[in-house]
N, C-alpha and C positions, 0 to 999 in steps of 0.2 A: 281707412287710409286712401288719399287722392291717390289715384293711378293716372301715368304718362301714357304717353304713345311713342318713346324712342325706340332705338333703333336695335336694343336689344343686346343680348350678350356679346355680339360679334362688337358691339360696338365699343362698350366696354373693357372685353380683354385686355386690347392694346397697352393700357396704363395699370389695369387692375387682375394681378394673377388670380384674384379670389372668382374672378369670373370666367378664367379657365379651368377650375375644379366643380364650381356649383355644379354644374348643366350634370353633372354623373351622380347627382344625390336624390334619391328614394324625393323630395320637397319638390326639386325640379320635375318631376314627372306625376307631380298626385294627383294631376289629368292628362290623361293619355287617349288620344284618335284611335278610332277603332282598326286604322288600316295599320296602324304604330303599335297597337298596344299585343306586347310578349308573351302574357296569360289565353290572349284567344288567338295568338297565331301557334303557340306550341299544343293548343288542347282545340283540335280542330271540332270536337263533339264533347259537350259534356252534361251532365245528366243528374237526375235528382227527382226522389218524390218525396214532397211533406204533406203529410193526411191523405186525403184521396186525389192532390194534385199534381201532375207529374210535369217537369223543367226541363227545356233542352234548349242550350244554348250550341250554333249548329254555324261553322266557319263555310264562305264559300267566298273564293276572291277573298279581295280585300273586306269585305263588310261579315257581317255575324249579327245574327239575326238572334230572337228570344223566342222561344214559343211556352207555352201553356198550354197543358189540357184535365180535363175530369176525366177522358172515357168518352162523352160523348163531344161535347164540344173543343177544341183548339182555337187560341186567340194568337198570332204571331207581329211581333214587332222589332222594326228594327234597332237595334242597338246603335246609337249615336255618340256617346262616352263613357268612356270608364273612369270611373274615380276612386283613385288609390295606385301608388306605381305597382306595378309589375312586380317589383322588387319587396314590399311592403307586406304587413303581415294579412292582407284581401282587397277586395276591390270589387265594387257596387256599382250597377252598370245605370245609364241614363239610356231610358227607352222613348219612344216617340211615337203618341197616335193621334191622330184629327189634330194636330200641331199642337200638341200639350206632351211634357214631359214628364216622365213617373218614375219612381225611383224601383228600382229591380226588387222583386221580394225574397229572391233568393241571391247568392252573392257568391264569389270565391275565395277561399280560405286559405292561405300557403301550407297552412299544417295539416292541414288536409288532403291538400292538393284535391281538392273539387268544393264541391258546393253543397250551402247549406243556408239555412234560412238568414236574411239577410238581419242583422243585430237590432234589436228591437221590434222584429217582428213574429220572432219566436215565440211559439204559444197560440198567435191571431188563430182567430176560426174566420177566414173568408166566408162571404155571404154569396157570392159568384166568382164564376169568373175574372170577370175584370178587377174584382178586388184580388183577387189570387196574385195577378200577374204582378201589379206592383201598387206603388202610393204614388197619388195623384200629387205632384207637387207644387206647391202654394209658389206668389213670388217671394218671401222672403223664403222659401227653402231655396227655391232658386237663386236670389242675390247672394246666401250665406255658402253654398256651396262649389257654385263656378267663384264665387268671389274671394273663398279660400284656400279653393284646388287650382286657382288659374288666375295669369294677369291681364290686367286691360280687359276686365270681364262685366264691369260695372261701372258706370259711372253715376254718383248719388245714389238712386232709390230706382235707376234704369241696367236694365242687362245689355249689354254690348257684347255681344257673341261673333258678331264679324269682326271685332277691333282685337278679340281674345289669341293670347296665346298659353297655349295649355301648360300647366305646371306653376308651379311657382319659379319667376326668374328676378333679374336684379330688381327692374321698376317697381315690383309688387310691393318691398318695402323700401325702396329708396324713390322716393317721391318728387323728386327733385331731378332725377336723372337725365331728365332730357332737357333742361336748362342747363346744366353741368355740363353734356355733352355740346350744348349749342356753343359754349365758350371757349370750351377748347378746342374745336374746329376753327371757331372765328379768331378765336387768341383776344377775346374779349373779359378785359378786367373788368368791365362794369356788369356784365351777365356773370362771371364768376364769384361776383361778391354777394350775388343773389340764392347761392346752392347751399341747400341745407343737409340733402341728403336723409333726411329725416330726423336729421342731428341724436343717430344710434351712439355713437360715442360720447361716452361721458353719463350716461343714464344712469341713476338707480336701480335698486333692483325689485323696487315697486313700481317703479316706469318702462323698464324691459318688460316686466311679466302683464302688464297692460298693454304693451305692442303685442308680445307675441299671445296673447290670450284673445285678443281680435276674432283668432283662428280657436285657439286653444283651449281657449276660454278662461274669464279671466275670475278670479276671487269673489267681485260681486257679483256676478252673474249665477253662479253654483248656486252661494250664498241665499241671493234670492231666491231661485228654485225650491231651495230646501231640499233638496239632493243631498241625501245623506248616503246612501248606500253605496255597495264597490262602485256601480256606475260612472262614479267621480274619478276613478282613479284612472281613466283616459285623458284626463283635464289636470295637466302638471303644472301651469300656473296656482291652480285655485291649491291644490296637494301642497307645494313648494308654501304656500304662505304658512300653514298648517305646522310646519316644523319648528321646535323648537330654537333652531338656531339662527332661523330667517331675521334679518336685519332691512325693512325694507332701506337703510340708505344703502347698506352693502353691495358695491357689484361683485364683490366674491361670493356670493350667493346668489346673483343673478344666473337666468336662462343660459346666458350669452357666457359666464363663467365657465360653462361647462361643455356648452354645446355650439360650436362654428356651423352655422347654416349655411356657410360655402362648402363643407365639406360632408359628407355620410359620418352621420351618428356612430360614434363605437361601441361595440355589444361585448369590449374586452374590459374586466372588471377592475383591472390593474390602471387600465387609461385615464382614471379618474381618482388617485390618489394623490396627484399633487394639487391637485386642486382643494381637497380636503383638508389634508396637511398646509395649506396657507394659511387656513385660520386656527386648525388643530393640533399645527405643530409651534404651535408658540407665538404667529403670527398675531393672534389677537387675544387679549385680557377676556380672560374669563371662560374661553373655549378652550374645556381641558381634552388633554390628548387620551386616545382611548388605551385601555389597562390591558385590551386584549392581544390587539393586533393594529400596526400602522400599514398592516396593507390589502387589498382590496375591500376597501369599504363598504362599499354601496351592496355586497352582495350581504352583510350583516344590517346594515341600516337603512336600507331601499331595497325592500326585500320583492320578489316577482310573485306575483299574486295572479290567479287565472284569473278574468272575468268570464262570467257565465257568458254561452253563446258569442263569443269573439274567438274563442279556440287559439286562445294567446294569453301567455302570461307576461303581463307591465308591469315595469320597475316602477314602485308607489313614490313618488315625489316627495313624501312627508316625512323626510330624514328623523329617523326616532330610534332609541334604545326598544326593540322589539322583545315582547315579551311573549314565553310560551302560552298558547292558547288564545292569545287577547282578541278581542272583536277587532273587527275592523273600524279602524278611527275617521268616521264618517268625516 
């Protein structure tokens, strides 16, 4: 997705309340400044040993440094961002050394409330030090990461980290927005009939789950991989196809059906029964209503499932009649 350069949420608000709610949602914040971010200003020391490596991330002022050691040696760096809100279930810190950027090998976890090896790197046997501390990051980690945690962070196949503003806000998916805003300042109908906004209204729900899988990742992409294991089940575009009752023309099964990105995701199970009940309660041929219960669904048919080393259980996207014992439906 092309990213603008307006003027941002203040800009926004005036005409659109969705952009007075966003800015408070876990999206808006999944890059957070180190002198901003909640996890290292409430946990001024924090601490950790995996193998013979020992972690201390260590607050002083506004910044928060990373260090490493074995016992004999210590490599310290400074902490430059954190990716993942505050609010969120962890957050993986972007370090900086000889102007190269490395992704944290260890991370913080909300159910834990501290640290532990950072997801997917569980297991590694470092060879040194400098592998200890973290993963050396390629550019496309880099474009895929500030380009998913944050707006105006990329443009094409280039990083723009001066033009960034951390989080996800309007621009990041409305693409259009600063020609939108240019018209209604100027009260210009000829720049007004040019905003598309992304044209999110009116999508399918194989066209939503290809916008938001961008990030989220999308059906072919799994797909491809051959990623069959729990793995996947962070990746609720690819999940969400997998269901028996997905209609890619359907937006009642779309992302956007269930889940407003201007507002914080609901973790109350009842919050999502009428959304269910529009195609299960008679709303559409063929999706018969269930024999048990019409109400909290998702906690019987999106059942929460730990994944290994996330130290969090996700609601599985792939709405199914769950059955005792069954494998996980890769």
């Amino acid at each position: 997705v092309a990213q603008t350069d307006s003027r941002g949420v203040s800009a926004c608000a005036p005409c659109h309340a969705q952009a007075k709610s966003q800015p408070a949602t876990s999206m808006a914040h999944a890059l957070e400044t180190v002198g901003e971010c909640k996890i290292l200003i409430d946990h001024p020391v924090l601490t950790t040993k995996v193998g013979r490596y020992s972690y201390k991330i260590e607050r002083k002022g506004v910044q928060s440094s990373y260090s490493v050691s074995d016992g004999i040696k210590t490599m310290t760096m400074p902490i430059r961002w954190a990716m993942g809100a505050s609010s969120a279930i962890g957050q993986t810190y972007v370090l900086e050394k000889d102007g190269e950027f490395y992704e944290s090998r260890v991370s913080y976890f909300s159910e834990l409330n501290g640290l532990a090896p950072t997801l997917g790197s569980e297991g590694s046997n470092p060879s040194d030090i400098n592998e200890a501390a973290g993963r050396l990051m390629g550019r496309d980690d880099k474009l895929r990461c500030f380009g998913c945690h944050a707006t105006n962070a990329t443009f094409g196949r280039q990083l723009t980290l001066d033009k960034m503003t951390p989080g996800v806000r309007c621009e990041r998916c409305h693409e259009s927005a600063e020609t939108h805003l240019a018209a209604r300042l100027l009260d210009s109908f000829e720049l007004e009939a040019q905003k598309d906004l992304s044209k999110l209204r009116g999508l399918s729900a194989e066209q939503v789950s290809n916008f938001c899988g961008q990030c989220h990742r999308t059906w072919e992409e799994i797909a491809l991989q051959g990623n069959l294991s729990i793995a996947n089940i962070r990746f609720q575009p690819y999940r969400l196809t997998g269901s028996r009752c997905y209609d890619a023309d359907d937006p009642r099964i779309s992302c956007l059906a269930c889940h407003d990105p201007h507002h914080e995701v609901s973790s109350k199970p009842a919050d999502y029964d009428a959304k269910c009940q529009s195609c299960h309660g008679g709303g559409k041929p063929g999706a018969r209503a269930c024999k048990v219960s019409a109400e909290k669904c998702v906690t019987c048919h999106m059942p929460k499932l730990e994944l290994p080393g996330a130290h969090h259980k996700f609601s599985d996207h792939r709405i199914r009649i769950v059955k005792p014992n069954e494998q996980y439906p890769g």
